[in-house]
C-alpha positions as CSV (number, residue, x, y, z in Angstrom):
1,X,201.1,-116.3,98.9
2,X,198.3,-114.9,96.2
3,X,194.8,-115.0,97.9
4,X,192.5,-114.9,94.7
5,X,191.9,-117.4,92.3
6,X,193.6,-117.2,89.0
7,X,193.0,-118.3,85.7
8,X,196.0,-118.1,83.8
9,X,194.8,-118.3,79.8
10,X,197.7,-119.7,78.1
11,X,198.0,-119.0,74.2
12,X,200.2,-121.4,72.6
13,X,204.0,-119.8,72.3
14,X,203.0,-116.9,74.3
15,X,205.6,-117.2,77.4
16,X,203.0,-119.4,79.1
17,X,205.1,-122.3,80.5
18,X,207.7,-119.2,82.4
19,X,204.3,-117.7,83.3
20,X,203.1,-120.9,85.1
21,X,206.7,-121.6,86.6
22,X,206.9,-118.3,88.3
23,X,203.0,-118.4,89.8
24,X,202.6,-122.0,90.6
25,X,204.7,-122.1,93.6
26,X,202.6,-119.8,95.6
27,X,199.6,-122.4,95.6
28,X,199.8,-125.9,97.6
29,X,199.6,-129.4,94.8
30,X,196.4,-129.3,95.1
31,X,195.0,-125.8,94.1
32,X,196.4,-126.4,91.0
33,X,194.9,-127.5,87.8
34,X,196.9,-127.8,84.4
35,X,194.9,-128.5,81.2
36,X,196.7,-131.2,79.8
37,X,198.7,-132.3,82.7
38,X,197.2,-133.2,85.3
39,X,195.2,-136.0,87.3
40,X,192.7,-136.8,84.7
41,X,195.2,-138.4,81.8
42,X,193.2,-136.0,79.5
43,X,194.5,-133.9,76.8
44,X,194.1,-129.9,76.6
45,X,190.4,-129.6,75.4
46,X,189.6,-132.6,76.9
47,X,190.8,-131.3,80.4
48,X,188.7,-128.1,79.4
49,X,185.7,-130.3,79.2
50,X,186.2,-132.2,82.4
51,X,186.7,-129.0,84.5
52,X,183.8,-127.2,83.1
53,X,181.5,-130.4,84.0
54,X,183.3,-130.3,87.6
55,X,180.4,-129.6,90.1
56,X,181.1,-125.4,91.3
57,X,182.0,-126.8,94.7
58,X,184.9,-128.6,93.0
59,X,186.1,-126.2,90.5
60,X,186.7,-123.8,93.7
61,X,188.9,-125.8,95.1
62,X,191.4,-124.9,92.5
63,X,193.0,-121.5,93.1
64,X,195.6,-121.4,90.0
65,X,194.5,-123.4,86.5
66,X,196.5,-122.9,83.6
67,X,197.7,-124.5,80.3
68,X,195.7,-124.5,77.4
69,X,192.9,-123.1,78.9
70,X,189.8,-122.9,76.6
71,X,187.2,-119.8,77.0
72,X,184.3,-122.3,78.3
73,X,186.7,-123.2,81.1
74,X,186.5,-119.5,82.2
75,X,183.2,-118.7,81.5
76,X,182.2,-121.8,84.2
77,X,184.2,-121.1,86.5
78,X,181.8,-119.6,89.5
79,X,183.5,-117.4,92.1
80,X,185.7,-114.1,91.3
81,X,189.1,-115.1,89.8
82,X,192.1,-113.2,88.1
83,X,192.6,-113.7,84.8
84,X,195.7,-113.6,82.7
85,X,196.5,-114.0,79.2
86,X,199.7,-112.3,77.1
87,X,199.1,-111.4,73.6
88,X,202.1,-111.9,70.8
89,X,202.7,-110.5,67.6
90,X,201.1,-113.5,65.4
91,X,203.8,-113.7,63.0
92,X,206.3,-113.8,65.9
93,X,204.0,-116.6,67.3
94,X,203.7,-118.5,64.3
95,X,207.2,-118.9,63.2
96,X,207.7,-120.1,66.7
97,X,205.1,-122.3,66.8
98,X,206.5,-124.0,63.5
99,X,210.4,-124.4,64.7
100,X,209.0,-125.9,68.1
101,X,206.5,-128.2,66.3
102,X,210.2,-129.1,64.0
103,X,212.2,-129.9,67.1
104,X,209.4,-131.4,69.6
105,X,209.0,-134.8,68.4
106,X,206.2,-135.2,71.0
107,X,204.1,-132.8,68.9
108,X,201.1,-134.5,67.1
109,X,202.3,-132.8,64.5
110,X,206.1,-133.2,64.5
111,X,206.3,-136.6,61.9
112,X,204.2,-134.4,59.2
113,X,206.3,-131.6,58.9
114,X,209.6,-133.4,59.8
115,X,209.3,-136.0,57.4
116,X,207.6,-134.1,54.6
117,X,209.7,-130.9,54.8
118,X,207.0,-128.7,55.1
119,X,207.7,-125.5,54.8
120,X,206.7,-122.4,56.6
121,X,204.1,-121.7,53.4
122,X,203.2,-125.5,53.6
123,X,202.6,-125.2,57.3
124,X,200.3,-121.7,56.8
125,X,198.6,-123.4,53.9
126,X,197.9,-127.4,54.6
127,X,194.9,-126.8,57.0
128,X,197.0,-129.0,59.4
129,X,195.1,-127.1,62.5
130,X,192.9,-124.8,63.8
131,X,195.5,-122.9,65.5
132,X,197.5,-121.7,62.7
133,X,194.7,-120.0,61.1
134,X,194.4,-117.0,63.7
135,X,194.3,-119.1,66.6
136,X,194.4,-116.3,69.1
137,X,191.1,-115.0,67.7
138,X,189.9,-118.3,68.0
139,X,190.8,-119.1,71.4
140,X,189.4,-115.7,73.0
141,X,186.1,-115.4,71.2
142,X,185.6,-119.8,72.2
143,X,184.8,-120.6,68.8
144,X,188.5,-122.2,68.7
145,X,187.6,-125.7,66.1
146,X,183.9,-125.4,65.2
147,X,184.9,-122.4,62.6
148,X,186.6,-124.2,59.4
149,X,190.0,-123.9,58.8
150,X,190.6,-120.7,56.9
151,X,186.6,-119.1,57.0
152,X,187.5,-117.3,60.5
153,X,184.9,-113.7,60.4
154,X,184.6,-110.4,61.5
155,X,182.3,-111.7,63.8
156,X,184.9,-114.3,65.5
157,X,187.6,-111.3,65.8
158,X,184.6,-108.8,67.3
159,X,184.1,-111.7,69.8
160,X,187.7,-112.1,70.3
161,X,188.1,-107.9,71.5
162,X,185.1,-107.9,73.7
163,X,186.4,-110.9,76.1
164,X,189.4,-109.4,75.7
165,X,188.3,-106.1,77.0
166,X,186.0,-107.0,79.1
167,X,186.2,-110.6,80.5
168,X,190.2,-110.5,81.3
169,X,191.8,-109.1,84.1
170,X,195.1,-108.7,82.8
171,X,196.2,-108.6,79.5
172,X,200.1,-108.5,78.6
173,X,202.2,-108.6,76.0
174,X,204.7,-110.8,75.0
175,X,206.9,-108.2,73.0
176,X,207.3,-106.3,76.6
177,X,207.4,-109.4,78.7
178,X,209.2,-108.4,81.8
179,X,207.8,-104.9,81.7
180,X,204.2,-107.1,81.8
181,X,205.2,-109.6,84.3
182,X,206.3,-107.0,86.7
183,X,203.1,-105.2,86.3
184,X,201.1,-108.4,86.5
185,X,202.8,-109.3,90.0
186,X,202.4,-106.0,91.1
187,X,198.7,-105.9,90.8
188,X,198.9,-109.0,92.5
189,X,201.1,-108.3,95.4
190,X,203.2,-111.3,94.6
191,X,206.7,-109.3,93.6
192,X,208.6,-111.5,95.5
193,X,208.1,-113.8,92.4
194,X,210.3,-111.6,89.9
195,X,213.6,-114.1,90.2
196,X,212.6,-116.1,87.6
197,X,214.4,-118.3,84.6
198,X,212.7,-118.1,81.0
199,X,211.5,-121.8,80.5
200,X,210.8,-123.2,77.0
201,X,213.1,-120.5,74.2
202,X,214.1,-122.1,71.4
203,X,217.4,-119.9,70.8
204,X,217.9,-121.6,67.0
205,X,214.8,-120.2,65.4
206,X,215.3,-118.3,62.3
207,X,214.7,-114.6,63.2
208,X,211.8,-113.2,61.0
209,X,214.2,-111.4,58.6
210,X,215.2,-114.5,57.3
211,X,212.0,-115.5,56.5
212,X,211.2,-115.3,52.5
213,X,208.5,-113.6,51.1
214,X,206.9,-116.4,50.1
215,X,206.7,-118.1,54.0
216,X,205.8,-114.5,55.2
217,X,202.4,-113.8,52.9
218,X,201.1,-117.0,53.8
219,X,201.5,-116.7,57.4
220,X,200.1,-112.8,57.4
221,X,197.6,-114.5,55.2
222,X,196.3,-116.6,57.7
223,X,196.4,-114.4,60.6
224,X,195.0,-111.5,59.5
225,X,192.0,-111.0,62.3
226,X,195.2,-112.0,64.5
227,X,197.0,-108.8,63.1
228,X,194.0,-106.8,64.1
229,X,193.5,-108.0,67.5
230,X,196.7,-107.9,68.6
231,X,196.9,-104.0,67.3
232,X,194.0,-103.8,69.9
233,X,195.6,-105.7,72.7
234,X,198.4,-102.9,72.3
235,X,196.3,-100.2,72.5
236,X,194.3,-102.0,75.4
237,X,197.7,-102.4,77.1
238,X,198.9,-98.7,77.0
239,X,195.1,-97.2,78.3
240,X,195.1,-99.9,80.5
241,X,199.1,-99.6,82.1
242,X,200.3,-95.9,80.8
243,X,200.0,-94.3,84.2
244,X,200.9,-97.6,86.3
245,X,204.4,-97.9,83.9
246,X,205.1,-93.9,84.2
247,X,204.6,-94.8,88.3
248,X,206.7,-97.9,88.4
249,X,209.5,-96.6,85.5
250,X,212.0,-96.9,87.8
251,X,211.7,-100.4,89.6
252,X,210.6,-101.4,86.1
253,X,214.0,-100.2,84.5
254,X,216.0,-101.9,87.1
255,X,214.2,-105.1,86.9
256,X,214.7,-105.4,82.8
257,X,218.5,-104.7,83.2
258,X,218.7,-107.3,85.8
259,X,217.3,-109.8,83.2
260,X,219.1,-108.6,80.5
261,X,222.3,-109.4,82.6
262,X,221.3,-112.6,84.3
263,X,220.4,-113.6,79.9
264,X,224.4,-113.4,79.5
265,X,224.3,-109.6,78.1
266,X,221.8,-109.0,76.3
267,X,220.4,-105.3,76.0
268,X,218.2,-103.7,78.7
269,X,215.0,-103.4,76.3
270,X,215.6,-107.1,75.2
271,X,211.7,-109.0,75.4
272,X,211.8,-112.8,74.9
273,X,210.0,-115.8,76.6
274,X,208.5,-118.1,74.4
């Protein structure tokens, strides 16, 4: 079982759901908090809200919150936690986030681009949400909705790298996703967690060299500051986990064959998640 508190900062399309599959069973029903599923009925930010109101005595009580987690959920939490988000390549993210909002019919957004064929473009350009337009930068620096759809700054993205550096624990990426999760339940003596089963891959999404130009320029359009972080988060990731990888090469090696078997074949180096 993990004895620390963890906050596990789940960016949209960024492996979170097998994140919080393989961590959740080491905590009992009620050390666990999901943002947008859980007692309260609430949505995401409104389960944000409602824990960061929670008295401190209450919010301790919970020793493993996750989904959506917004950055004024973290910042009021009051004891010493582990925190935990994976960074993806944004236009990786974003074509993934547009195929799943296509074939989730849940989605609040589902009906809009369904019915109206949006395409990819349409999607980038129709100010349909805050979290197309460099909604990683967004989510990290807590500015998420207040900024207006496509004025995100400097100044958000500057935000954004500090917490990143310095107010995360662990910072993965979703491009090396087993090579992170290995390192991440290392550091927390939980490898006894590695079985795992990727949860929520759409396996039908176009693959982005079949994206047109068109589709492609609008999303790096509107994810630029997103481009910039997440050429940060890699550096971040190699100063951070160079000499922990070189240490663990070997365990590492045999763990990412193992998945690339138990995925029906596919190569050793092979990153996915969703």
């Amino acid at each position: 079982m993990i004895e620390q508190s963890i906050i596990h900062f789940h960016i949209p399309k960024t492996a979170g759901s097998t994140i919080s599959s393989i961590l959740s069973p080491c905590f009992t029903p009620e050390e666990l908090f999901y943002c947008g599923s859980n007692f309260t009925g609430l949505n995401h930010f409104e389960s944000n809200v409602y824990f960061a109101n929670l008295p401190d005595a209450e919010k301790v009580k919970y020793k493993f919150i996750s989904g959506h987690v917004e950055y004024m959920l973290l910042q009021s939490f009051p004891a010493p936690h582990f925190s935990i988000t994976i960074i993806r390549n944004p236009f990786d993210r974003m074509i993934s986030m547009y195929h799943y909002i296509l074939r989730t019919e849940t989605h609040h957004l589902h009906r809009t681009l369904h019915d109206d064929r949006v395409s990819l473009a349409g999607f980038m350009d129709g100010g349909f949400w805050h979290e197309i337009d460099n909604g990683m930068c967004r989510r990290l620096s807590g500015v998420c909705a207040q900024v207006p759809y496509g004025e995100c700054s400097r100044e958000v993205f500057e935000l954004a790298r500090f917490n990143l550096a310095n107010n995360l624990s662990f910072v993965g990426l979703q491009e090396r996703f087993d090579e992170s999760l290995f390192l991440l339940l290392y550091l927390l003596g939980a490898l006894d967690r590695l079985d795992y089963t990727r949860t929520n891959v759409n396996p039908f999404r176009k693959k982005p060299q079949g994206i047109s130009p068109a589709d492609r320029a609008a999303v790096l359009r509107r994810n630029a500051w997103d481009i910039e972080l997440y050429a940060f988060a890699r550096e971040l990731y190699n100063q951070r986990h160079g000499s922990l990888i070189a240490k663990l090469q070997r365990p590492i090696q045999k763990f990412r064959h193992a998945m690339a078997l138990k995925d029906g074949g596919a190569t050793a180096s092979a990153q996915s998640g969703s």
